[in-house]
Backbone as CSV, one residue per row, in Angstrom:
resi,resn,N_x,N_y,N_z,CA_x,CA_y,CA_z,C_x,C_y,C_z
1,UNK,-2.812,-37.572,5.848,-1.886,-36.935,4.914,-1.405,-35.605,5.500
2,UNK,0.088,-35.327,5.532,0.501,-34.181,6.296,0.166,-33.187,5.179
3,UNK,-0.095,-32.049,5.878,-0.706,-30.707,4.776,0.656,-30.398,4.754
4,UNK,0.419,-29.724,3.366,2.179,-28.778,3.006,1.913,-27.435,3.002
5,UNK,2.628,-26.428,3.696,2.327,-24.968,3.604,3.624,-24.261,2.691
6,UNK,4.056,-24.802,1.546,4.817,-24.088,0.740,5.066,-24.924,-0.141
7,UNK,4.944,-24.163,-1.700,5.171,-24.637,-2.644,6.375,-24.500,-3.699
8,UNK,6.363,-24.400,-4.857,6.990,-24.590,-6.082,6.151,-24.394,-6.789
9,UNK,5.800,-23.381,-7.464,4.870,-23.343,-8.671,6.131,-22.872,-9.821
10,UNK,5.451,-23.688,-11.105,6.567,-23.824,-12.040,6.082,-22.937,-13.330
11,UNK,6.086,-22.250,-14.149,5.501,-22.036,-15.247,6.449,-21.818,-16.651
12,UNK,6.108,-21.533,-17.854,7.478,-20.869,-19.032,7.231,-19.739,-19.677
13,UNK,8.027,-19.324,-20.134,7.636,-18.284,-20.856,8.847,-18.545,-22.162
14,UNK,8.534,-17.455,-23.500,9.327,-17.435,-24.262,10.061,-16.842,-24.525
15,UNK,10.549,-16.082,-23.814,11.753,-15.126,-23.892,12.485,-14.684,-22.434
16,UNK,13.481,-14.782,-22.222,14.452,-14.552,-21.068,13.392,-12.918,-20.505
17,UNK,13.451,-12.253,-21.032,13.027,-11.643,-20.643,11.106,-11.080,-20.336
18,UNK,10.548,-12.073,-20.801,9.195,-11.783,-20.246,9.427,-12.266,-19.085
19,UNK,10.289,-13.379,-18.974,10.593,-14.424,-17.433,11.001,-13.365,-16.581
20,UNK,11.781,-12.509,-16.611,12.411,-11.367,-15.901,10.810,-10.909,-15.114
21,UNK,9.916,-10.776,-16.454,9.015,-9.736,-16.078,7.681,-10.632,-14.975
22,UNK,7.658,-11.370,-15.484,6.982,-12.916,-14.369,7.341,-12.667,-13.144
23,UNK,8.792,-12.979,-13.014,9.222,-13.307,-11.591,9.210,-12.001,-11.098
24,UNK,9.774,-10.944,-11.421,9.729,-9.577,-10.667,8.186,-9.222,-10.077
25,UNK,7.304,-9.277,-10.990,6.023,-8.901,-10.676,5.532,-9.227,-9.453
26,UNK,5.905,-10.954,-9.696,5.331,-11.836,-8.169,6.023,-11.508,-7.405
27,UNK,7.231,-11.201,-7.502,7.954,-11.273,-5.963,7.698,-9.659,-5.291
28,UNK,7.344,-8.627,-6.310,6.994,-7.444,-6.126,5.274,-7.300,-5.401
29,UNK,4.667,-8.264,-5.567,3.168,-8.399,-5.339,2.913,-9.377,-4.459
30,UNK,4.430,-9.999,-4.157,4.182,-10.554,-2.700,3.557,-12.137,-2.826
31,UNK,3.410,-12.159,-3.827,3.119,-13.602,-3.987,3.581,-14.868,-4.055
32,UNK,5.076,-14.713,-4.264,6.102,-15.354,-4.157,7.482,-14.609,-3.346
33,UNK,8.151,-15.544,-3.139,9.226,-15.242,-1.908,10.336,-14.819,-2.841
34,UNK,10.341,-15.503,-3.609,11.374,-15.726,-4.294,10.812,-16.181,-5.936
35,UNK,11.563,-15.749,-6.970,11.540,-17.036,-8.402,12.844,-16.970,-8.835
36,UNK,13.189,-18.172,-9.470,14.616,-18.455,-9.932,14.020,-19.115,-11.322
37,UNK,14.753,-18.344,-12.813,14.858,-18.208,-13.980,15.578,-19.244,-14.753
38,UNK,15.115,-20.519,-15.252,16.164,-21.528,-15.799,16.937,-20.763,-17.019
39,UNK,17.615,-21.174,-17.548,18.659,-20.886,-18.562,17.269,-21.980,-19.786
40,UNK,17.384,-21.141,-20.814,16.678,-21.845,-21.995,16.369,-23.849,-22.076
41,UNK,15.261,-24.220,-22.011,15.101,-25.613,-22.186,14.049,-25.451,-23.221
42,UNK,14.184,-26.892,-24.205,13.535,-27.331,-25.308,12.308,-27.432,-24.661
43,UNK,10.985,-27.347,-25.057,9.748,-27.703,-24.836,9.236,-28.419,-26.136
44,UNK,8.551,-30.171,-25.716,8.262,-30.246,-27.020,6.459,-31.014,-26.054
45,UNK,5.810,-30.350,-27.463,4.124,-30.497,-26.906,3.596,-30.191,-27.978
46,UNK,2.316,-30.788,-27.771,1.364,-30.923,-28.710,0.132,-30.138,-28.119
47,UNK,0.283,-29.158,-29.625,-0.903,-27.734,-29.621,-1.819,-27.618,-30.236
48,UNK,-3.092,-27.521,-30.518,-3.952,-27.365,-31.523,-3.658,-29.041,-32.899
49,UNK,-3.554,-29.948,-32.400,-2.993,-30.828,-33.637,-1.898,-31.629,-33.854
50,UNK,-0.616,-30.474,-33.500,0.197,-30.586,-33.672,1.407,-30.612,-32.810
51,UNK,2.162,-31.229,-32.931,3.583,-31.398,-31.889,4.433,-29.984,-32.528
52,UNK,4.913,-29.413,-30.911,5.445,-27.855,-31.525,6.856,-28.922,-30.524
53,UNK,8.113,-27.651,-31.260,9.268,-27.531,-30.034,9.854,-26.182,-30.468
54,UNK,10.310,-25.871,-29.256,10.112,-24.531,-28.968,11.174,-24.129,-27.780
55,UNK,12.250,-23.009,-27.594,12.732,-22.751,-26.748,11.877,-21.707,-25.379
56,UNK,11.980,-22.286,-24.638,11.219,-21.259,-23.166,12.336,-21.451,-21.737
57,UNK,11.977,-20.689,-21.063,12.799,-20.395,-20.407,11.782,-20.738,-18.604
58,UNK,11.915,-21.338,-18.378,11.634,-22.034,-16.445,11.703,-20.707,-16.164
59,UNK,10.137,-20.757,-15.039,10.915,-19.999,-13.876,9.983,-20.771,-12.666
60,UNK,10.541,-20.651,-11.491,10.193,-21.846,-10.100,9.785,-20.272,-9.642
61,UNK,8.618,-20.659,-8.989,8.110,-19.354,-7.896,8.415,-20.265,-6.335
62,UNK,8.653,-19.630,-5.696,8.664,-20.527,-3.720,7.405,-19.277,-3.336
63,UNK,6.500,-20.204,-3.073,5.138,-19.417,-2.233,4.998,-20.196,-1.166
64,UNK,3.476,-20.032,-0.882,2.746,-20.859,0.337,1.515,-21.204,-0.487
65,UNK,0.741,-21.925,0.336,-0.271,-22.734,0.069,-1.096,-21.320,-0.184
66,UNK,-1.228,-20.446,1.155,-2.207,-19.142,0.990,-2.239,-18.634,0.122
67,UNK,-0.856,-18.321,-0.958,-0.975,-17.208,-1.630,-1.207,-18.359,-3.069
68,UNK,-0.897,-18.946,-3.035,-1.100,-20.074,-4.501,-2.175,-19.204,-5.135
69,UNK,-3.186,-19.158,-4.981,-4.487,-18.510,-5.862,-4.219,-17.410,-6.411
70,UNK,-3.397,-16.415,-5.023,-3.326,-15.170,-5.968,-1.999,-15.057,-6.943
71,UNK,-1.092,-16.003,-6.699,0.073,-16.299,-7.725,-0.352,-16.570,-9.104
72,UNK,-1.233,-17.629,-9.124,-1.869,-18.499,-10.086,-2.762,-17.202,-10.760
73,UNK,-3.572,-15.993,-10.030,-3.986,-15.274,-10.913,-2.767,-14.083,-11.291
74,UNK,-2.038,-13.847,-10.669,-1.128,-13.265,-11.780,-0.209,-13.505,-12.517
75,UNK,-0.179,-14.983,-12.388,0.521,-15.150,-13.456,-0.457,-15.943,-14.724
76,UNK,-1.778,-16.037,-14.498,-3.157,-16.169,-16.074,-2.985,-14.562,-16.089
77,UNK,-3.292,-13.386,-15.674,-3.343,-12.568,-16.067,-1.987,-11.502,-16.602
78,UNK,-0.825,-11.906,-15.751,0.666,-11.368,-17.217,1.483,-12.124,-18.132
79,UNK,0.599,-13.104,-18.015,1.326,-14.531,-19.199,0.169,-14.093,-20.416
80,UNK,1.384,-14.024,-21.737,0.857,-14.055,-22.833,-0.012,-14.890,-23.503
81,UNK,0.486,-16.374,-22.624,0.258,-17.814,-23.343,-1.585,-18.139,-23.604
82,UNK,-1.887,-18.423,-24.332,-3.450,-18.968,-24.191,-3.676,-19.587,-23.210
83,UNK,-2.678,-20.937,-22.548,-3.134,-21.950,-21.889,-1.510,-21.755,-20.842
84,UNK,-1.072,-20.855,-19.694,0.029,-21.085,-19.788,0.502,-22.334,-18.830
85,UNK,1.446,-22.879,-18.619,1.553,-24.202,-17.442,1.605,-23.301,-16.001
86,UNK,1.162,-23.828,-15.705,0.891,-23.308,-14.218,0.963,-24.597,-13.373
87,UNK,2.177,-24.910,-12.736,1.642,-26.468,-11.774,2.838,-25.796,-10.386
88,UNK,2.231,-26.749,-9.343,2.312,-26.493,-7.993,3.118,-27.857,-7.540
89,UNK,3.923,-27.833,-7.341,4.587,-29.252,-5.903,4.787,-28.903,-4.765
90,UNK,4.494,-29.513,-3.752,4.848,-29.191,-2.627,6.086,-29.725,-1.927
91,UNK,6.986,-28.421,-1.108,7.752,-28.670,-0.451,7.473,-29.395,0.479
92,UNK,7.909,-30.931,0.953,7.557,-31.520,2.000,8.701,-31.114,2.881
93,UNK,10.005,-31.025,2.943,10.622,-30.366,3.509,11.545,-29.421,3.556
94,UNK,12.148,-28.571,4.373,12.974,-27.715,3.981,13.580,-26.845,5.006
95,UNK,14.998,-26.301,5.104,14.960,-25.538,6.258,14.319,-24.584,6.936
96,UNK,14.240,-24.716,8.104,12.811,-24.089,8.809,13.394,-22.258,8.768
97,UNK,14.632,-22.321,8.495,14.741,-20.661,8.617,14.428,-19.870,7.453
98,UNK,14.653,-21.022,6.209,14.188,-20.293,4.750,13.047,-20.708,4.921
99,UNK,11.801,-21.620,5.174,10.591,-21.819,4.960,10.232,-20.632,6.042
100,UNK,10.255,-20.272,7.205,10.077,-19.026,7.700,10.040,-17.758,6.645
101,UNK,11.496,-17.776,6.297,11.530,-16.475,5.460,10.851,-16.069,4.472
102,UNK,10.011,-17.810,3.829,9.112,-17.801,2.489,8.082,-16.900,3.292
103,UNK,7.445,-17.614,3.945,6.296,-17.289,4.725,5.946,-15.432,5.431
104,UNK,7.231,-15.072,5.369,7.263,-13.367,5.713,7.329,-12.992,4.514
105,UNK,7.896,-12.949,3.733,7.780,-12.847,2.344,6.303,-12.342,1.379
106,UNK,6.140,-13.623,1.627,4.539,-13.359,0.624,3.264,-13.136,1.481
107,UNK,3.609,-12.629,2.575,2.766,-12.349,3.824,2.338,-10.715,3.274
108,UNK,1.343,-10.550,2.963,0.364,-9.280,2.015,0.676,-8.299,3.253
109,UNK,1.150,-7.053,2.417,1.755,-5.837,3.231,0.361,-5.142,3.697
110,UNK,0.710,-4.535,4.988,-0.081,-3.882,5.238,-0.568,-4.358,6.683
């Protein structure tokens, strides 16, 4: 199985603007290269019992495999959510000059 060294981690939030505050953080902390903010989508899921629907707002992080952990902890630790979605796909391919650029990116300063 070919290993993948860059991802897609996906998560939501409920307001355009906590999403603002998501993606800035990571891309400020180096954990992501990049995040891009969907425009409002329906979420419908079942919580405690019950089927909720609910407007939230996407946002796609582009990392690497390395930093996944520390993405994944900041975004359990500035997500409001009890349980928030946190999932990972991997880029199997992509241009090698932006998968470069991911990779300088979330490469920890210093």
């Amino acid at each position: 199985m070919t290993e993948h060294r860059h991802l897609i981690v996906l998560t939501t939030t409920d307001s355009e603007e906590k999403a603002k505050t998501l993606a800035a953080g990571a891309v400020e902390a180096r954990v992501a290269a990049c995040a891009q903010i969907s425009a409002p989508v329906t979420s419908v899921y079942r919580w405690k019992g019950a089927t909720q629907t609910e407007q939230e707002w996407q946002i796609l992080f582009k990392t690497t495999t390395a930093r996944y952990e520390a993405l994944e902890t900041y975004i359990k630790a500035a997500h409001d959510y009890d349980t928030p979605e946190i999932i990972a796909t991997p880029i199997v391919a992509g241009s090698s000059a932006y998968l470069a650029w991911l990779e300088e990116e979330t490469r920890p300063a210093g």
